[in-house]
Backbone as a printed PyTorch tensor [residue, N CA C, xyz], in Angstrom:
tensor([[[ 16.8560,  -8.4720, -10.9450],
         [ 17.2780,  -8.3480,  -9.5570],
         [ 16.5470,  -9.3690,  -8.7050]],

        [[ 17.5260, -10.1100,  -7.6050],
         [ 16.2470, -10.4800,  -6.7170],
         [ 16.2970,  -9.9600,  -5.9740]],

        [[ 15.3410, -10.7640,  -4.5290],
         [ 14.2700, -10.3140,  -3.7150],
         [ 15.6000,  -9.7010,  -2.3610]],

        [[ 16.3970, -10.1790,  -2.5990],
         [ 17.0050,  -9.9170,  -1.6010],
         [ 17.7870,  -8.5910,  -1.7280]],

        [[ 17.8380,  -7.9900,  -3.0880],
         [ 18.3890,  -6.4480,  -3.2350],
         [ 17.5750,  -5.4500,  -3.2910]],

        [[ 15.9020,  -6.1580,  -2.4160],
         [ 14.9420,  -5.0800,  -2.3790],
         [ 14.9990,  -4.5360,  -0.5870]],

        [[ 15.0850,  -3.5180,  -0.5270],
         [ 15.0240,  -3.0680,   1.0310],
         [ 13.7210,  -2.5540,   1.1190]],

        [[ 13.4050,  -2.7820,   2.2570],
         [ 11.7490,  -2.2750,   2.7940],
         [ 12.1250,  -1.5220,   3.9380]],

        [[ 11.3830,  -0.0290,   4.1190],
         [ 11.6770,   0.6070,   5.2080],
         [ 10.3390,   1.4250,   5.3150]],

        [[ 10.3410,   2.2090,   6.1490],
         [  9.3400,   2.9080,   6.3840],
         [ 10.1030,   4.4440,   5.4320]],

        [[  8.5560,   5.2020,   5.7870],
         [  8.8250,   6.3570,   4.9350],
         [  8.7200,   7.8710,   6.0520]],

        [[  9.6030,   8.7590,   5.5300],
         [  9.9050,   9.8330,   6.1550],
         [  9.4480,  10.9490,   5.2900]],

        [[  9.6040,  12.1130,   6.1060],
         [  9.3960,  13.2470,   5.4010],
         [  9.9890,  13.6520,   4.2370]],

        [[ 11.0210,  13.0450,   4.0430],
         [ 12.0070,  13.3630,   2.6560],
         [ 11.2050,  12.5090,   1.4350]],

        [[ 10.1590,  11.3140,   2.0030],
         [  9.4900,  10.8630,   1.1880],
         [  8.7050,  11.0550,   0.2060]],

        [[  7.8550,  12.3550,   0.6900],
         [  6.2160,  13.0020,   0.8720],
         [  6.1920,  12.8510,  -0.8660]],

        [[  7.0850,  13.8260,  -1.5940],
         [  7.3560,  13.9180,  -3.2200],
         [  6.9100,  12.8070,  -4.1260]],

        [[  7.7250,  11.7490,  -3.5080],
         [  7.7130,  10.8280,  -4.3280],
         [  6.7910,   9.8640,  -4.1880]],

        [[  6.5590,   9.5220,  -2.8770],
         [  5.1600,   8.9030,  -2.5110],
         [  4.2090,   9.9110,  -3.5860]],

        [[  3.7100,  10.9610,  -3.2900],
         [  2.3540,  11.5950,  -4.0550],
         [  3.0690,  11.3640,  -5.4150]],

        [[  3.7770,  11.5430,  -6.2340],
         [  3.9810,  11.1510,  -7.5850],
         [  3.5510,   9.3060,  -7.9490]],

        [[  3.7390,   8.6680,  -7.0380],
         [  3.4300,   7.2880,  -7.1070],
         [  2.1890,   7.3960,  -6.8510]],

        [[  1.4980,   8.2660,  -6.4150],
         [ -0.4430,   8.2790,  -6.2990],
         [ -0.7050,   8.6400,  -7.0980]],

        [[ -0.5550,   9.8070,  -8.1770],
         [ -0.6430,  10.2910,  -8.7360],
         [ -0.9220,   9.5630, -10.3380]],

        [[  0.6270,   8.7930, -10.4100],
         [  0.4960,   7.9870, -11.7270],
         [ -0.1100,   6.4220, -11.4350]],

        [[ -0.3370,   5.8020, -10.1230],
         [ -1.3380,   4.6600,  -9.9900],
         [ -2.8860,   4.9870, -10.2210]],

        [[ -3.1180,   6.3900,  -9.8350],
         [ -4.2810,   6.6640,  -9.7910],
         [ -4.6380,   7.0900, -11.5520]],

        [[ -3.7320,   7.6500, -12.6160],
         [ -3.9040,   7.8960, -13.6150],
         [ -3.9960,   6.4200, -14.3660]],

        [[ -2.6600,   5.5620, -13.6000],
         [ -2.8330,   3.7800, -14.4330],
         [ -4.1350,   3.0770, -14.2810]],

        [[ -4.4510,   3.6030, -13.4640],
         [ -6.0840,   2.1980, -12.8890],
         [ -7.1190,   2.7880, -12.7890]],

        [[ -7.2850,   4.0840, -12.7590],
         [ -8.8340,   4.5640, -13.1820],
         [ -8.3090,   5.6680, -14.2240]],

        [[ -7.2630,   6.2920, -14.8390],
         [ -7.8890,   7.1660, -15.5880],
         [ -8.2440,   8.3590, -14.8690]],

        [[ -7.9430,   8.1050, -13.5380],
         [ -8.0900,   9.6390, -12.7060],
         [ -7.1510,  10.5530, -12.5790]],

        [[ -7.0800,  11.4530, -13.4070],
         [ -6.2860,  12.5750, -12.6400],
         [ -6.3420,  13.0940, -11.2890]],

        [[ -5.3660,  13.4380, -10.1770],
         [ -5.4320,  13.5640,  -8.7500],
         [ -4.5540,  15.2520,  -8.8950]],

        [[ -5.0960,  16.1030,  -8.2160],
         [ -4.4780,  17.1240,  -7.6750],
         [ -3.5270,  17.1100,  -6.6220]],

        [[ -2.1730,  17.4180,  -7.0350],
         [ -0.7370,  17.4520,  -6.7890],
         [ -0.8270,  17.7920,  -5.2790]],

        [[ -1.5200,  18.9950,  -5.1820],
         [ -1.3320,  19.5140,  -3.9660],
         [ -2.2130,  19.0290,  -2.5380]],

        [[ -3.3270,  18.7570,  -3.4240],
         [ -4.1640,  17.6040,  -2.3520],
         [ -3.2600,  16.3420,  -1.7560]],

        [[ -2.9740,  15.5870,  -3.2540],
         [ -1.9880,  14.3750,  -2.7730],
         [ -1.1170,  14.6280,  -1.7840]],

        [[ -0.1220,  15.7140,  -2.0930],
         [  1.1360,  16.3230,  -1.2910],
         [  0.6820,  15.9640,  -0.0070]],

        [[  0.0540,  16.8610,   0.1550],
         [ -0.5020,  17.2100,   2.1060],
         [ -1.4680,  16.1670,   2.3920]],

        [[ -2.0830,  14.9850,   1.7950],
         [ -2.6250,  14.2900,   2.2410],
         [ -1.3260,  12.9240,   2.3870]],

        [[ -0.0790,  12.8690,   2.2660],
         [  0.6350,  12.4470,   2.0790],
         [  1.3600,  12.6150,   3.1950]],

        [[  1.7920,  13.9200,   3.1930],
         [  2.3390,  14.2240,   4.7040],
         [  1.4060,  14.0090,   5.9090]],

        [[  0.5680,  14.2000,   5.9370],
         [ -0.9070,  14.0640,   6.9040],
         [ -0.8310,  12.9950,   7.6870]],

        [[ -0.0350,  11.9240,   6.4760],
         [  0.2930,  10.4050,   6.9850],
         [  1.2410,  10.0130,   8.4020]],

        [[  2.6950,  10.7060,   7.4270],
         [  3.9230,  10.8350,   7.9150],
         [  3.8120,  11.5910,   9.1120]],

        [[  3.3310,  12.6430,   9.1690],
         [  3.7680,  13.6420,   9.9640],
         [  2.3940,  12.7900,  11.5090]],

        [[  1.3410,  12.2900,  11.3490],
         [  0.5170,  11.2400,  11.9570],
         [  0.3440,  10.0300,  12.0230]],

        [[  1.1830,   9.3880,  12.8100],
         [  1.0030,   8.2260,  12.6280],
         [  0.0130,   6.9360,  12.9150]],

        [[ -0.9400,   8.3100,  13.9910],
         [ -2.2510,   7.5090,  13.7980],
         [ -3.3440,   7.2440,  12.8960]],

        [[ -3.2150,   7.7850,  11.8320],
         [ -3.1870,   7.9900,  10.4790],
         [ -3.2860,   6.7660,   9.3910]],

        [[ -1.9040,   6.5830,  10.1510],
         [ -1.4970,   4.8720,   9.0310],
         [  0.6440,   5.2740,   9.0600]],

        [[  0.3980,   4.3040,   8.4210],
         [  2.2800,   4.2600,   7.5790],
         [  2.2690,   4.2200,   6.1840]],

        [[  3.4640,   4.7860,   5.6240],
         [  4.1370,   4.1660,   4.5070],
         [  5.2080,   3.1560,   4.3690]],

        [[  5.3820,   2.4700,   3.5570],
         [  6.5840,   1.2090,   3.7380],
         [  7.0600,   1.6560,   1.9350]],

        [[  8.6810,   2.2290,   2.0480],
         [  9.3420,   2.3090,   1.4420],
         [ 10.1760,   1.0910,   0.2110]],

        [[  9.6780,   0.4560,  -0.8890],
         [ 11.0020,  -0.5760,  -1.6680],
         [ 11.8510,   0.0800,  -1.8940]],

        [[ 13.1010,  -0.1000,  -1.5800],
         [ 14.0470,   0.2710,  -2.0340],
         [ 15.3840,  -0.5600,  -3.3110]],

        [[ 15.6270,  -0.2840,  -4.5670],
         [ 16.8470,  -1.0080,  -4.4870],
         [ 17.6420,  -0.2370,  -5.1510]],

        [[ 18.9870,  -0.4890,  -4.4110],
         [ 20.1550,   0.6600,  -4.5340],
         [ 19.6790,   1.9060,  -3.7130]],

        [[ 20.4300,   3.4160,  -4.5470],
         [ 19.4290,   4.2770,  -3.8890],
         [ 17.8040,   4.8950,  -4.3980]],

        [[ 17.5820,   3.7430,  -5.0980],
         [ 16.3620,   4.0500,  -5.7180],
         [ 15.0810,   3.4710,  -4.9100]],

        [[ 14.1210,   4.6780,  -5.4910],
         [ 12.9720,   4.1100,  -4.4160],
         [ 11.9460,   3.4730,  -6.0670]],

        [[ 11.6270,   2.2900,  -5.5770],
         [ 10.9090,   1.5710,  -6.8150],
         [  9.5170,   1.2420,  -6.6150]],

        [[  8.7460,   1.7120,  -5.2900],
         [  7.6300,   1.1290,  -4.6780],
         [  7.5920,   1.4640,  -3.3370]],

        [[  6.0170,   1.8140,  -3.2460],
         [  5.4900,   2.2100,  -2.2210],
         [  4.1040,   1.7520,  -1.5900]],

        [[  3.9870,   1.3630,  -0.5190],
         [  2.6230,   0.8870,  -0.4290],
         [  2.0850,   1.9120,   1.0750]],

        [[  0.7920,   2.1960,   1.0970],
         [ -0.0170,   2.8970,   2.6870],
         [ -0.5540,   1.7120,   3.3740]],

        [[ -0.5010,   1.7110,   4.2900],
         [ -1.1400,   0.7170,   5.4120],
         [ -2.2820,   2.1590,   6.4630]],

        [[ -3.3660,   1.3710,   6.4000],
         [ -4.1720,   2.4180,   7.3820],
         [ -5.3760,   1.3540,   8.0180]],

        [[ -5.8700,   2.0730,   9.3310],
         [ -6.1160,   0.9910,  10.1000],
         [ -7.4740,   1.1140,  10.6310]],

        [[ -7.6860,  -0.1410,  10.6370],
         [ -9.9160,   0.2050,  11.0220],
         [-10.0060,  -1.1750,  12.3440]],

        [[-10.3970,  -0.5240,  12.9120],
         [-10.7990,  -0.9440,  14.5100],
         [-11.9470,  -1.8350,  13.8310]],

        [[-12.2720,  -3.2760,  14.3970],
         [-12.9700,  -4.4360,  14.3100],
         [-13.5760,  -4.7910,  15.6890]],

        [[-14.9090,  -4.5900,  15.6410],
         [-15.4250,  -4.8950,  17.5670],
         [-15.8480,  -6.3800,  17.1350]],

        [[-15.9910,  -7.0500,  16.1010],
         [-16.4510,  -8.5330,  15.7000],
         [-14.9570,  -9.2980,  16.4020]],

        [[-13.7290,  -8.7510,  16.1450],
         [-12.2560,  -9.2690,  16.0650],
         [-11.6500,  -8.8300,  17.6060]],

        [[-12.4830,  -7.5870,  18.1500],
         [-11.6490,  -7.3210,  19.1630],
         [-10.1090,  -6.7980,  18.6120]],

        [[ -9.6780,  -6.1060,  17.4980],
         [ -8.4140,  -5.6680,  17.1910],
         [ -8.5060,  -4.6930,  16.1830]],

        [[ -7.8200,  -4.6900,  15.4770],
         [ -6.9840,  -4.0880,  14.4350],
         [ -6.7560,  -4.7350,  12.8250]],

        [[ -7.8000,  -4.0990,  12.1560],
         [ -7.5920,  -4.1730,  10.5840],
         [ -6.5370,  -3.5710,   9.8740]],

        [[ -5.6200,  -4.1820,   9.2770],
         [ -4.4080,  -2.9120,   8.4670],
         [ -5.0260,  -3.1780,   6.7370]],

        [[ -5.4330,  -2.3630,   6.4850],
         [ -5.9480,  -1.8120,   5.1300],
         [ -4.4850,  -1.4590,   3.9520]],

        [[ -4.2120,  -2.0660,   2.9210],
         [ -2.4140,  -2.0320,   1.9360],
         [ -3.6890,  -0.8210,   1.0510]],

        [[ -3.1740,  -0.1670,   0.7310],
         [ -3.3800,   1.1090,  -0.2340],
         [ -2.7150,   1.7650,  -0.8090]],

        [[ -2.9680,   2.5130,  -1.6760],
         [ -1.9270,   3.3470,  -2.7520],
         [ -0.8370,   2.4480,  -2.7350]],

        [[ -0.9210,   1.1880,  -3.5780],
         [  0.3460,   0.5830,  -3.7310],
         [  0.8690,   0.7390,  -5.0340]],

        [[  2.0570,   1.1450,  -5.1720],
         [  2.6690,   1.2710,  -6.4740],
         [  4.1950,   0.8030,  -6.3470]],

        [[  4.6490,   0.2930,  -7.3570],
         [  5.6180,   0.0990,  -7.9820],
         [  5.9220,   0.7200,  -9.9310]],

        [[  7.3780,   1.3180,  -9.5360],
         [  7.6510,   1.3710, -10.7830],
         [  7.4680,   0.3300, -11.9770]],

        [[  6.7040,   1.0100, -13.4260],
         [  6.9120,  -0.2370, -13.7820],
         [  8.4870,  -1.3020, -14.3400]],

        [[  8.9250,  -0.3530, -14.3600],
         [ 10.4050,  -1.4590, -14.9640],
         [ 10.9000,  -2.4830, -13.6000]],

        [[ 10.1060,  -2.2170, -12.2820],
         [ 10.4940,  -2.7050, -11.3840],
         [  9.1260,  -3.6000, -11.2610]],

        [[  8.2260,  -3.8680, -12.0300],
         [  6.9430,  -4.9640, -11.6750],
         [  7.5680,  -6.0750, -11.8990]],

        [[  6.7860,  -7.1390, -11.5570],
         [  6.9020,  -8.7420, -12.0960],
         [  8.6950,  -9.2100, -11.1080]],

        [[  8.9480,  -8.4130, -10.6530],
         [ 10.5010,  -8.9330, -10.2150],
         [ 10.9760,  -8.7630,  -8.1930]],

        [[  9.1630,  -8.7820,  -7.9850],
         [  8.9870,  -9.4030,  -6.3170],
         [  9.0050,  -8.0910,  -5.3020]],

        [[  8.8970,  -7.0660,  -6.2180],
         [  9.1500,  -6.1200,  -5.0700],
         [  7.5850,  -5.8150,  -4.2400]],

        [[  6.3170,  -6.3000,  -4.6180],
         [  5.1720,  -6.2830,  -3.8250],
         [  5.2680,  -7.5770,  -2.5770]],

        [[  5.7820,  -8.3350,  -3.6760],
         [  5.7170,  -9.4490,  -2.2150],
         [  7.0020,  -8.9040,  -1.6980]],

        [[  7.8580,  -8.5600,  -1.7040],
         [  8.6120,  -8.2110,  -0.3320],
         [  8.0750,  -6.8430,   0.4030]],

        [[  7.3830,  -6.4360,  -0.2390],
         [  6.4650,  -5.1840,   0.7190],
         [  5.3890,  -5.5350,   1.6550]],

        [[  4.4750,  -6.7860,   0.6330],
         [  4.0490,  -7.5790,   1.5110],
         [  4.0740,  -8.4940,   3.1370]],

        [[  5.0230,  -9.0200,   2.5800],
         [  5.5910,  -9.6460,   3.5000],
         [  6.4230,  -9.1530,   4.8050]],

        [[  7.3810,  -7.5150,   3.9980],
         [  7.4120,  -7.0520,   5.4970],
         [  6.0260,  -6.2140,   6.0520]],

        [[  4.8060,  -6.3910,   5.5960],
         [  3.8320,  -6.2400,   5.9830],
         [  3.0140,  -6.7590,   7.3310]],

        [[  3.2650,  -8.2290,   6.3520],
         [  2.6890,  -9.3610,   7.6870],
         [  3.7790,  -9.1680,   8.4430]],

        [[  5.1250,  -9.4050,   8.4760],
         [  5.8140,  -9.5550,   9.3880],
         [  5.5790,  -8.2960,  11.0910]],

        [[  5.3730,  -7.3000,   9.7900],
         [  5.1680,  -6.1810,  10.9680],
         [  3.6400,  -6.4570,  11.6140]],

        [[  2.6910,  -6.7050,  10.9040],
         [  1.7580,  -6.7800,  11.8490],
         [  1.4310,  -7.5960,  12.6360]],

        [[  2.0140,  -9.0080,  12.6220],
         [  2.4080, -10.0650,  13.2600],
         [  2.9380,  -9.3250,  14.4030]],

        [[  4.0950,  -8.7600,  14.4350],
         [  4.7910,  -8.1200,  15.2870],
         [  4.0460,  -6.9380,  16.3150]],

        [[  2.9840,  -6.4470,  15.8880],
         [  2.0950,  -5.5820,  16.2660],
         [  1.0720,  -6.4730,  17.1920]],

        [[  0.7450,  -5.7700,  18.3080],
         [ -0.5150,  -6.4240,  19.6290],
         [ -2.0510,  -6.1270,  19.3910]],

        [[ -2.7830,  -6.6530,  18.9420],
         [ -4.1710,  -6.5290,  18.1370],
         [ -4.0940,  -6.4960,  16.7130]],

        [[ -3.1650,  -7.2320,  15.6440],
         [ -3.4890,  -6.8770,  14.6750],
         [ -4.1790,  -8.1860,  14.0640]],

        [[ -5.3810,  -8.0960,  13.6530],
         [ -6.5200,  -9.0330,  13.2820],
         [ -5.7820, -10.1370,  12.0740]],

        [[ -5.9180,  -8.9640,  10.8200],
         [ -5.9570,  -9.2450,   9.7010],
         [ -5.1420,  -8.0070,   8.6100]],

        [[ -5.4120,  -8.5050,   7.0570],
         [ -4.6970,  -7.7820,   6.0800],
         [ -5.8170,  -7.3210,   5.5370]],

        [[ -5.8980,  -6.5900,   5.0910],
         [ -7.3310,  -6.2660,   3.7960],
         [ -6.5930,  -5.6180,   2.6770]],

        [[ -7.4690,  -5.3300,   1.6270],
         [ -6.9580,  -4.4750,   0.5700],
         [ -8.4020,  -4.3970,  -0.4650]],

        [[ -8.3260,  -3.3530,  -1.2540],
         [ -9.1100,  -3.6200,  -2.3120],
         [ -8.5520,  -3.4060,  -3.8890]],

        [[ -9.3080,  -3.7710,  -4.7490],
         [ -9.0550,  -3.7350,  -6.0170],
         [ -9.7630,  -3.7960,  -6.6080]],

        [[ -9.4280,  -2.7340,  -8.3600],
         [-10.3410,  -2.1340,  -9.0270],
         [-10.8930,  -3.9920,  -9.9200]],

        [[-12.0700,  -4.0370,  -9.6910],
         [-12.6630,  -5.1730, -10.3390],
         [-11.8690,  -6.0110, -11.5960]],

        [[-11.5740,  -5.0590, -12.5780],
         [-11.0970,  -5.1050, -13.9250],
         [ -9.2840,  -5.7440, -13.8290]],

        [[ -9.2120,  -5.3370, -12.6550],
         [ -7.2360,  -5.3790, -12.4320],
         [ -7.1000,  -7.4180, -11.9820]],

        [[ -7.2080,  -7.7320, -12.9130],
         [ -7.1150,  -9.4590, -12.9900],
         [ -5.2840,  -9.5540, -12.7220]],

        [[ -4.9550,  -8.8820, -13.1730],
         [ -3.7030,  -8.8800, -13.2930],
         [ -2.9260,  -9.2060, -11.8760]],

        [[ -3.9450,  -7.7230, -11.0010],
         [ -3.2840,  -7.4000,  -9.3770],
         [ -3.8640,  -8.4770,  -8.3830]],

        [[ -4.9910,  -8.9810,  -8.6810],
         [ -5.9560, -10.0380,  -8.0670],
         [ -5.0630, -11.4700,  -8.1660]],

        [[ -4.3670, -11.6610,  -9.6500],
         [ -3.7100, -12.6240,  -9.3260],
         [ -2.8720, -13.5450,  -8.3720]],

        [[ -1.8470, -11.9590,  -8.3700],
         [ -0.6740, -11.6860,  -7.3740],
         [ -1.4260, -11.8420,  -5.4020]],

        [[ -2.4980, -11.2920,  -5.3080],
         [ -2.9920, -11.4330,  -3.9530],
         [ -3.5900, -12.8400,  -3.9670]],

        [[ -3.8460, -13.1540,  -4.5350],
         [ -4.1340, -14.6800,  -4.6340],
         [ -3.1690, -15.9980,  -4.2060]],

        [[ -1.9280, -15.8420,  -4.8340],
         [ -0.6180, -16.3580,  -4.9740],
         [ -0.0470, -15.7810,  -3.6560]],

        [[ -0.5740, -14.6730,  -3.0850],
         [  0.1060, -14.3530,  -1.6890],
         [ -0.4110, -15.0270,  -0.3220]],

        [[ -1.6850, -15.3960,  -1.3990],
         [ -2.3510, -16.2960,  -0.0680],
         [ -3.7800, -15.2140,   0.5850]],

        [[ -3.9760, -14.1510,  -0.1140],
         [ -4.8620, -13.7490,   0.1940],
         [ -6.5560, -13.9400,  -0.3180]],

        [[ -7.5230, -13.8640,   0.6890],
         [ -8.7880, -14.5300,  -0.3990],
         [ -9.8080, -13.7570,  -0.7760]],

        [[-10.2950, -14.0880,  -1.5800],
         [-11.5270, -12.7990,  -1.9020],
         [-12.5470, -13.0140,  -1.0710]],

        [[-13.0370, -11.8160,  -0.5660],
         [-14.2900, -12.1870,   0.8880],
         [-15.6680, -11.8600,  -0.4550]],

        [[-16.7650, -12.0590,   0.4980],
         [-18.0090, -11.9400,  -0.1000],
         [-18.4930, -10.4420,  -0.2060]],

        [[-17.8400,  -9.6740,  -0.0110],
         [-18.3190,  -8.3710,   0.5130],
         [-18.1490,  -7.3230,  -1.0780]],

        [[-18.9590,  -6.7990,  -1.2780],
         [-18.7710,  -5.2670,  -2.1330],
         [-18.5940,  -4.2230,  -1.5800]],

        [[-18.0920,  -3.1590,  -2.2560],
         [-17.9570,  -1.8490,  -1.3890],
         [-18.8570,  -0.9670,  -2.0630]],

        [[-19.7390,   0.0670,  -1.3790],
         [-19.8990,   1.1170,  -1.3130],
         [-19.4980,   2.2010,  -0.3970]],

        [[-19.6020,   3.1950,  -1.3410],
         [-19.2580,   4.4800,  -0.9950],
         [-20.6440,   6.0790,  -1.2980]],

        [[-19.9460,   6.8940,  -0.1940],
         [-20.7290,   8.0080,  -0.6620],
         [-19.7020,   9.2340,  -0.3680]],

        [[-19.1590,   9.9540,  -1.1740],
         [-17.9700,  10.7680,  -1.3020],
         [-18.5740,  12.0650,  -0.7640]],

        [[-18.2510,  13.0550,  -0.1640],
         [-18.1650,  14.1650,   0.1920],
         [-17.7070,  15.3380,   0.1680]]])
């Protein structure tokens, strides 16, 4: 297929299902983590139903949904704006390698382009995923100097 029989839309409540099934099995593909259904669920809707929260951006082709990515957003006082953070991104796999991230991408930038304070793109990735690092590379995105920590709660 190409790029042009992929539709990008935002995501609705009729979404919530299938979005958390796409967390669910990204999170089982790239760490090996099992995620609780019902956590995902309602942290899913949490989104939708708030949109200060973040968004979802829907791939579509035909009536199939093949990919999903979260956008969520971190205030920058260095930038004076708006960070949009790409998360839980998944695509089916019979639908990888055939452009449907970069057209999620891209109506990414387009939208935040379109948006009043929006700085920049960020994202992260699991060290080991050479694969996904590629693709952000080729999108034009760069690796900063920074590591992450965390302390979970």
């Amino acid at each position: 297929m190409n790029l042009k029989s992929t539709i990008i839309r935002s995501a609705g409540p009729d979404d919530i299902s299938e979005i958390a099934q796409f967390n669910i099995a990204m999170a089982q593909e790239t760490e090996e983590r099992p995620l609780d259904s019902e956590i995902i669920r309602s942290g899913v809707a949490g989104v939708i139903q708030d949109h200060a929260r973040g968004f979802y951006l829907i791939a579509e082709r035909g009536q199939a949904t093949v990919g999903s990515l979260l956008i969520t957003f971190e205030w920058s006082d260095w930038r004076n704006g708006t960070l949009w953070w790409i998360q839980s991104v998944y695509v089916k796999p019979e639908h990888r390698r055939t452009g449907v991230f970069k057209t999620l991408y891209e109506a990414v930038i387009s939208r935040a382009r379109d948006t009043e304070n929006v700085r920049g793109i960020r994202l992260y990735v699991e060290q080991e995923n050479l694969s996904a690092q590629s693709v952000y590379q080729k999108l034009l995105m760069q690796k900063t100097p920074y590591q992450m920590y965390e302390r979970m709660l």
